[in-house]
N, C-alpha and C positions, 0 to 999 in steps of 0.2 A: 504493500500500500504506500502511494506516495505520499510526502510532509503535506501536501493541500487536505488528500483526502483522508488525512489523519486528525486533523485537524476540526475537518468541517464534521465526522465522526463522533470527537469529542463536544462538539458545541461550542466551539469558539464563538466569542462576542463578536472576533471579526470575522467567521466563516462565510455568512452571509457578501460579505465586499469580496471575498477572495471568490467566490460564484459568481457575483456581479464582473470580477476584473477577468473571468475567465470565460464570459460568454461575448466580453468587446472581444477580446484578442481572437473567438473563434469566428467572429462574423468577417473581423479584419484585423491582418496581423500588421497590416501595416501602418496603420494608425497609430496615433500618441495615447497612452493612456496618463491620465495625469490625476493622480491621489491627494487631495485637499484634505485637510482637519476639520472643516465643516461646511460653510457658507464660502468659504475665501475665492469660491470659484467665479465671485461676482465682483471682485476685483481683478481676477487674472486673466479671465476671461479676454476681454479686447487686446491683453498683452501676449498671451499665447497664441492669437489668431494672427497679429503682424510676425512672428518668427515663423510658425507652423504652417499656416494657413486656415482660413474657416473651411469645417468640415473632415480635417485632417487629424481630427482628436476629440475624446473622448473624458470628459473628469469623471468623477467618482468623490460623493460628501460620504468621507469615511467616517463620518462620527466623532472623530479628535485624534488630538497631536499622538498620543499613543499608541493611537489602532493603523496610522500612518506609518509609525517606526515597526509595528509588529505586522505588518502588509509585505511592506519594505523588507524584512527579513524572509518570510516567507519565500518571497517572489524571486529576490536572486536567487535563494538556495534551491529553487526547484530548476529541475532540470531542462522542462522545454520554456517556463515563463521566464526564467531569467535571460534571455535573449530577444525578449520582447521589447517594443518602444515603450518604455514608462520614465515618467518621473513622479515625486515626492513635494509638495510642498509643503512647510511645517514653518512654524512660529518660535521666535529663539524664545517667549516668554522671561521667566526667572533664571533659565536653565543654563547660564554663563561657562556651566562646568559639561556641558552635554558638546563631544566629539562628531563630528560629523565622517561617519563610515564612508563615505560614496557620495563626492562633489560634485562629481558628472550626472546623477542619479536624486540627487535631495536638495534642493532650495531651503535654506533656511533663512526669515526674516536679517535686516542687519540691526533692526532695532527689534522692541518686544513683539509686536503683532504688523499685520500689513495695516491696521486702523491707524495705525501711529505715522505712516505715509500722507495720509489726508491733513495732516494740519500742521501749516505751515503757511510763513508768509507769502512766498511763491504761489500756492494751493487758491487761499484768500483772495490774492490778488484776480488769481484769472477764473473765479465763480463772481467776482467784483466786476469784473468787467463783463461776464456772460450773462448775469442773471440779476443785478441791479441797473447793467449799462453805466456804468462810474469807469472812467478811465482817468489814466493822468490826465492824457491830451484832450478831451473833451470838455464840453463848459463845466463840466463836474467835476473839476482837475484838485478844487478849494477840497472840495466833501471825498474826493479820493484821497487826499492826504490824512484827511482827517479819520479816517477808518481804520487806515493803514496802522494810523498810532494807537486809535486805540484797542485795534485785535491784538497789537503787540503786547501792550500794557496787561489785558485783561489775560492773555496766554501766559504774561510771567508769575501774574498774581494766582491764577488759576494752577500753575505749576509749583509756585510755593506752600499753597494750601495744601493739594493733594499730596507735599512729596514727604510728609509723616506717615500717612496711611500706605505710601507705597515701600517704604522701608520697612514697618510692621510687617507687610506681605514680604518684600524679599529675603527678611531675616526668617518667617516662618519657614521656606522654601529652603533656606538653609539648611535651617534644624530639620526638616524631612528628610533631603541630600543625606545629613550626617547622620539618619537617625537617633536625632535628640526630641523630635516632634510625638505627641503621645495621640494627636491623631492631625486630620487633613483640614489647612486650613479653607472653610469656604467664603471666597470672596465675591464671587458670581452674585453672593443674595446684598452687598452693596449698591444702593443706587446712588448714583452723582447727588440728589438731594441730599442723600446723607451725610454728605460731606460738605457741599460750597453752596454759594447761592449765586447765580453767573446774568448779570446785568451789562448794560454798555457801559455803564459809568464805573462797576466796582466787581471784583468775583470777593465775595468774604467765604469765608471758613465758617461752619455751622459743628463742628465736632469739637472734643477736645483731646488733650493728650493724651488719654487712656484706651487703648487698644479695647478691653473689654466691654466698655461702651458702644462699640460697635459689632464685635461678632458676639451675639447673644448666643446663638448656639453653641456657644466654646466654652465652658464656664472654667471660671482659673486657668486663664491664658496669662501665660507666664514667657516672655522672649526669653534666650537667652542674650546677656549683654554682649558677648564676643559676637554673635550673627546678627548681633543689631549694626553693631559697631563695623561689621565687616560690610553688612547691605547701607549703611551711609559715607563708607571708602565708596563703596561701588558707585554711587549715584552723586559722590562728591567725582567725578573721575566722567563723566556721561554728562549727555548732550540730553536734557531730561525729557521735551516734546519727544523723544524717540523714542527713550529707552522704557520712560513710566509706560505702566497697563495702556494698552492702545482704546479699549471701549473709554476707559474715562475720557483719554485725548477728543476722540471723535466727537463724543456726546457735549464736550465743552463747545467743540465746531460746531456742532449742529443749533445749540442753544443760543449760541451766538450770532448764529445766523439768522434765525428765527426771531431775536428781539430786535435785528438791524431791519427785517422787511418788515416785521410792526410797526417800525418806526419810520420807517419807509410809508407806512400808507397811511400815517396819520394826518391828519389836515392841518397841523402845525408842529411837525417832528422836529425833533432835535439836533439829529445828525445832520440832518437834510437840510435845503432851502427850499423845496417843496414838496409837495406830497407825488407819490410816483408811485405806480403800479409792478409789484416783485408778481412774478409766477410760481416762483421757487416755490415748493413743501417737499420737506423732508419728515421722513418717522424714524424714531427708536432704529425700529427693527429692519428698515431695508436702506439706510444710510449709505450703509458701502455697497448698493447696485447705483442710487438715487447721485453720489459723487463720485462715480467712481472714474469717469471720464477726465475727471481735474485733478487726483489723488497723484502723488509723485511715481515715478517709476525707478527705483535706482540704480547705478549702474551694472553693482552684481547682481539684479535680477535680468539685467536685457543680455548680459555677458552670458548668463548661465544657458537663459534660452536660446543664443543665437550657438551655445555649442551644442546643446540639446535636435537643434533644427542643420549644423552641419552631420551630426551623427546619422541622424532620419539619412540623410542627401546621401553620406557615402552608405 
């Protein structure tokens, strides 16, 4: 019996995608198969189709960064799949300490998630120019500068708030790394409310310094001080829009964006000198389809696919 159909035997959590990665490869071997973590396929999308081409590949929402690495294991080691066109794409998250087996084969983020690609001033600027009509050069060159400063402003304060909560989290991922953690920290059940409150004029801080105050399900969360101390080297060392949790990043964009086109359509705004018509809406939950056209692309992701797309060629 081969390792897939040992596998799928047992009831593996990912057997199910390893059936799914084995009925693209039978319809067409020659196609890309490309193994996402979840959703991320709604960013990568438009970037795999300029190297690949549209219709020359196939994703797969594996369910997470995990079931991606244990995919990925699988698939080389098997005998006829590991000569198939695949790639891996996965999220560096907290995981600073995680090797990457197969460069040719895994894309890993260069910051935390691919969310953390969307905000930025670059980003800003050209949803500024497509979806409010504000450019330098245009008669709205005053009200472009003036946005400009204050996404800046409201990203560093929005960055100093959150980056207690994100040390708490990196130092926990520590203590799980080293097995000092007594169980999994959950952050997922965090909402941005519970942390800042994100206006044009100010992001404040709504939390305080007690980790326990916010993961209720954790009772006697205890850090330890060396993994605190080593996830505040870490973040004292890092380029923070990148590196912090990519959902808070985006959700700070979105919220932001959202009180500039309020304010956009009021009949005597603040930012503005008049009132003007935004089309934009964005949600929560489809962000990274809804921006994904403006979201940066970085170098080692167009490096990776452009050898990814010579390998397909020879």
């Amino acid at each position: 019996m081969d390792r897939v159909s040992t596998m799928q035997k047992h009831g593996s959590s990912y057997s199910v995608k390893l059936l799914e990665f084995s009925r693209i490869y039978s319809k067409n071997k020659d196609n890309l198969i490309c193994l996402f973590e979840g959703q991320d396929e709604k960013y990568y999308s438009n970037r795999v189709d300029i190297h690949i081409g549209k219709g020359n590949w196939q994703g797969i929402n594996s369910g997470g960064r995990k079931v991606v690495i244990e995919l990925y294991d699988a698939i080389s080691g098997h005998p006829l799949y590991k000569h198939a066109n695949y790639c891996c794409f996965i999220d560096h998250d907290f995981q600073d300490w995680y090797e990457n087996p197969d460069n040719d084969r895994i894309y890993v983020t260069s910051g935390y998630s691919i969310e953390n690609y969307y905000v930025s001033e670059s980003v800003f600027k050209d949803i500024l120019s497509s979806e409010f009509n504000i450019t330098e050069f245009n008669e709205h060159s005053a009200e472009y500068a003036k946005c400009i400063q204050a996404f800046n402003a409201r990203l560093e304060e929005f960055n100093s708030c959150v980056l207690p909560f994100n040390c708490w989290a990196k130092a926990h991922r520590l203590m799980e790394y080293r097995k000092q953690a007594p169980k999994t920290l959950n952050i997922q059940n965090i909402k941005i409310d519970d942390l800042v409150t994100i206006s044009l004029d100010k992001v404040e801080k709504v939390y305080n310094d007690s980790p326990e105050n916010l993961f209720k399900d954790y009772e006697a969360l205890s850090l330890c001080p060396t993994a605190l101390k080593d996830a505040q080297d870490y973040f004292n060392k890092k380029n923070l829009t990148l590196s912090m949790r990519g959902k808070q990043q985006l959700e700070f964009l979105r919220k932001f964006l959202m009180n500039l086109k309020v304010d956009r359509g009021k009949k005597a705004p603040s930012f503005f000198s008049a009132k003007g018509k935004v089309i934009l809406s964005l949600t929560k939950d489809n962000c990274i389809s809804e921006l994904s056209q403006y979201a940066e692309t970085p170098e080692c992701l167009t490096e990776f696919l452009t050898k990814v797309s010579e390998r397909m060629a020879a």
